[in-house]
C-alpha positions in Angstrom: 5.1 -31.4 -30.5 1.8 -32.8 -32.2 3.7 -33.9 -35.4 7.7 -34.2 -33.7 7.6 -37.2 -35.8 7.0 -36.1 -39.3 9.5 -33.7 -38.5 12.0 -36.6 -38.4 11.0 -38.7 -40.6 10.1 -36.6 -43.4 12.1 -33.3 -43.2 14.8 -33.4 -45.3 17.9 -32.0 -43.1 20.5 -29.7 -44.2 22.6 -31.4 -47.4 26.4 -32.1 -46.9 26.8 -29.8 -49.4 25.6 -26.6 -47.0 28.4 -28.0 -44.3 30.9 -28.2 -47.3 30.4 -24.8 -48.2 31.0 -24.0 -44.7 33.8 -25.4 -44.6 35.5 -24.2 -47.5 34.8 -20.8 -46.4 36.5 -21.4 -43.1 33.6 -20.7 -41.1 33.7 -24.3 -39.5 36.4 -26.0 -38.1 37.0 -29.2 -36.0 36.8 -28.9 -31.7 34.8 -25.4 -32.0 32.5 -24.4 -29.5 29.2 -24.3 -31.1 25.4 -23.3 -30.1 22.6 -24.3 -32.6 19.8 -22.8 -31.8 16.2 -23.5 -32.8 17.1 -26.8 -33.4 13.8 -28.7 -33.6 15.1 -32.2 -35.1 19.2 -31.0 -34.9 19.6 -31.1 -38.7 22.4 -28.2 -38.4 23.3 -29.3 -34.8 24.2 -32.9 -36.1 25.9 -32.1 -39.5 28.3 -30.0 -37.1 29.2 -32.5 -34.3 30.0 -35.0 -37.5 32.6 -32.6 -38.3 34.0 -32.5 -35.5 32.7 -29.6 -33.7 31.6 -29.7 -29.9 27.8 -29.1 -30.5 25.1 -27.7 -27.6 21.5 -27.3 -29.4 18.7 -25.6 -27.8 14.8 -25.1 -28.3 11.9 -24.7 -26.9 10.3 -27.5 -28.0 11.6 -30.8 -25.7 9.5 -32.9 -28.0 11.5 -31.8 -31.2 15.0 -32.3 -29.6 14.0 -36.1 -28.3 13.2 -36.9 -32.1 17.1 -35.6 -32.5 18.6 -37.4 -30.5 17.2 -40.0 -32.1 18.4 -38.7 -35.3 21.8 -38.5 -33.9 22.1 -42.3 -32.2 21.6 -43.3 -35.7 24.3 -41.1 -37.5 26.8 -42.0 -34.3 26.9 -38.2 -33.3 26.4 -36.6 -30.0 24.6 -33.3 -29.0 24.1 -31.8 -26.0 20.3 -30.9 -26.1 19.1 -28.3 -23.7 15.4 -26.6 -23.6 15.9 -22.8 -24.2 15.1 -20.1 -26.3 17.2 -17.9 -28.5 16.1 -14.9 -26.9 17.9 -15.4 -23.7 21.1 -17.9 -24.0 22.5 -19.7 -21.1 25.9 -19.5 -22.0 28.5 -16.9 -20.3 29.9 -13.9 -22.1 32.3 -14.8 -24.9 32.3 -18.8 -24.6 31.2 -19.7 -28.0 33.0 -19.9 -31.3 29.6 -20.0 -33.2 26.0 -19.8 -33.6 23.8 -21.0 -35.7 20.0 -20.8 -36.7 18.8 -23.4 -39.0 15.3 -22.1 -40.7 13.9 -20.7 -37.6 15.3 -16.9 -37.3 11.6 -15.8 -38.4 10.3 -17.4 -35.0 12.5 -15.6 -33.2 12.3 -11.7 -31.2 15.5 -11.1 -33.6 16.9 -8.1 -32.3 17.0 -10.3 -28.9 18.3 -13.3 -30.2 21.0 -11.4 -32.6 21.9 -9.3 -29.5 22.8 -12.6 -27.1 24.0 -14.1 -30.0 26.8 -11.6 -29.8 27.2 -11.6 -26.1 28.3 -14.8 -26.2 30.2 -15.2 -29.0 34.2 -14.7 -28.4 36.5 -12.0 -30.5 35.7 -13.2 -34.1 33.3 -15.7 -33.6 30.7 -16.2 -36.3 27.0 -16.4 -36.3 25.6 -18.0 -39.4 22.0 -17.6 -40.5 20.6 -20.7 -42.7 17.5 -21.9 -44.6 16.6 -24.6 -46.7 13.6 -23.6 -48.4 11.4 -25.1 -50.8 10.7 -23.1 -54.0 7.5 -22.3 -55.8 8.4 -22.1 -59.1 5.5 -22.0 -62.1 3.7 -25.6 -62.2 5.8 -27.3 -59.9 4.5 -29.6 -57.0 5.6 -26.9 -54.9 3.2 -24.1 -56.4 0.5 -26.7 -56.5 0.7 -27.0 -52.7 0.7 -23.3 -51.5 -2.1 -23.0 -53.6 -3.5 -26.3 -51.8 -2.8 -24.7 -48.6 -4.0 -20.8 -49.4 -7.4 -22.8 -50.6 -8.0 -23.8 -47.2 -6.1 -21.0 -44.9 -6.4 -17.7 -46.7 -4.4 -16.0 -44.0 -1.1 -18.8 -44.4 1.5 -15.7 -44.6 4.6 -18.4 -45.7 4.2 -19.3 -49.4 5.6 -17.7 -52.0 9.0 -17.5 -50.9 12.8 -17.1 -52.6 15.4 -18.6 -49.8 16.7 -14.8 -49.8 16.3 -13.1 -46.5 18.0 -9.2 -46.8 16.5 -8.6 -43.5 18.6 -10.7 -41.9 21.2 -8.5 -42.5 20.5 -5.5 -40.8 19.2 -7.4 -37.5 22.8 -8.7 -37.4 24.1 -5.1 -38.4 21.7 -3.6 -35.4 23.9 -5.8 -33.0 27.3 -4.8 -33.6 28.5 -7.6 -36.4 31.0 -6.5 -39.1 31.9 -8.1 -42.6 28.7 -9.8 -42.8 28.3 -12.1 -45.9 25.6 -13.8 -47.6 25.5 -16.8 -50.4 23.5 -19.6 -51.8 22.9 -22.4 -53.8 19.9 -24.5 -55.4 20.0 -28.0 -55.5 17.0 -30.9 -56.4 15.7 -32.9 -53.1 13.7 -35.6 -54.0 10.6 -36.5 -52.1 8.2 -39.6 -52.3 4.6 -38.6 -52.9 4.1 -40.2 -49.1 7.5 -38.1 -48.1 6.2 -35.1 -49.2 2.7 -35.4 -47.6 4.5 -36.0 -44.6 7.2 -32.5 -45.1 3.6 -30.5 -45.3 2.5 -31.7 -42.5 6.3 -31.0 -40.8 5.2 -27.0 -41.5 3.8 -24.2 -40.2 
């Protein structure tokens, strides 16, 4: 909650380019039922409602999902925030046509949270697993700063990371989903030396 407003102002969301891949995959589509959950500022939450879907976004953090829904009066979007936890969903068996986690499955007890993601989902309802992670790659600003931050926290356990998650894959296997696919993309996202200063301190 400390720093709920870095995490709006300086963490870059989702790009249209993640929904668009979505989309053309037919994993999204206009007046579904969706649950995004680990929200924190609704990046994911608020590139689905502007596509049309009918968006409920929940996390434990209240202080997060106010800097949302400011997010969201700007882009003209509405979400339907409610404080909860991935581990135990408030929604009735088989209501939902999708779930998402945008860069926050790690927080999560993930054989819980995959397990009441399936509860809830209906017949061939999807859960999709996303991340937008920065990547440390040899003299780049990005390698400078894990180093930065290892200087000064020896026990930070997040650096050195490749936006691939194979884990992922079995937690979702462990709770009963079938045909379970996996892709990505890279893609440059600028950053002001002020903007970036402020996405460090929107970290763990």
């Amino acid at each position: 909650g400390k720093t709920a407003s870095d995490y709006r102002r300086f963490r870059a969301g989702f790009p249209p380019g993640f929904f668009e891949a979505l989309e053309a995959r037919g994993w999204i589509a206009p007046a579904q039922r969706a649950l995004d959950l680990g929200t924190g500022t609704g990046t994911v939450a608020r590139g689905l409602a502007e596509r049309g879907l009918v968006v409920t976004a929940t996390d434990p953090a209240t202080a997060l999902m106010e800097q949302a829904a400011i997010l969201d009066r700007e882009a003209g979007v509405r979400v339907r925030y409610v404080q909860g936890r991935a581990e135990a969903i408030d929604f009735s068996d088989e209501s939902l046509d999708l779930v998402t986690a945008g860069q926050c499955w790690h927080w999560f007890d993930r054989r819980l949270a995959a397990a009441e993601a399936a509860r809830v989902l209906v017949p061939g309802g999807r859960i999709v697993i996303a991340h937008f992670d920065w990547l440390p790659l040899p003299g780049n600003v990005v390698e400078a700063t894990e180093d930065l931050i290892l200087g000064v926290n020896p026990a930070w356990t997040m650096g050195g990371g490749d936006g691939i998650y194979p884990q992922w894959l079995r937690d979702l296997a462990g709770a009963g989903f079938r045909d379970i696919q996996t892709f990505s993309f890279d893609l440059d996202q600028p950053y002001t030396h002020e903007g970036w200063r402020g996405r460090i301190r929107a970290s763990a």
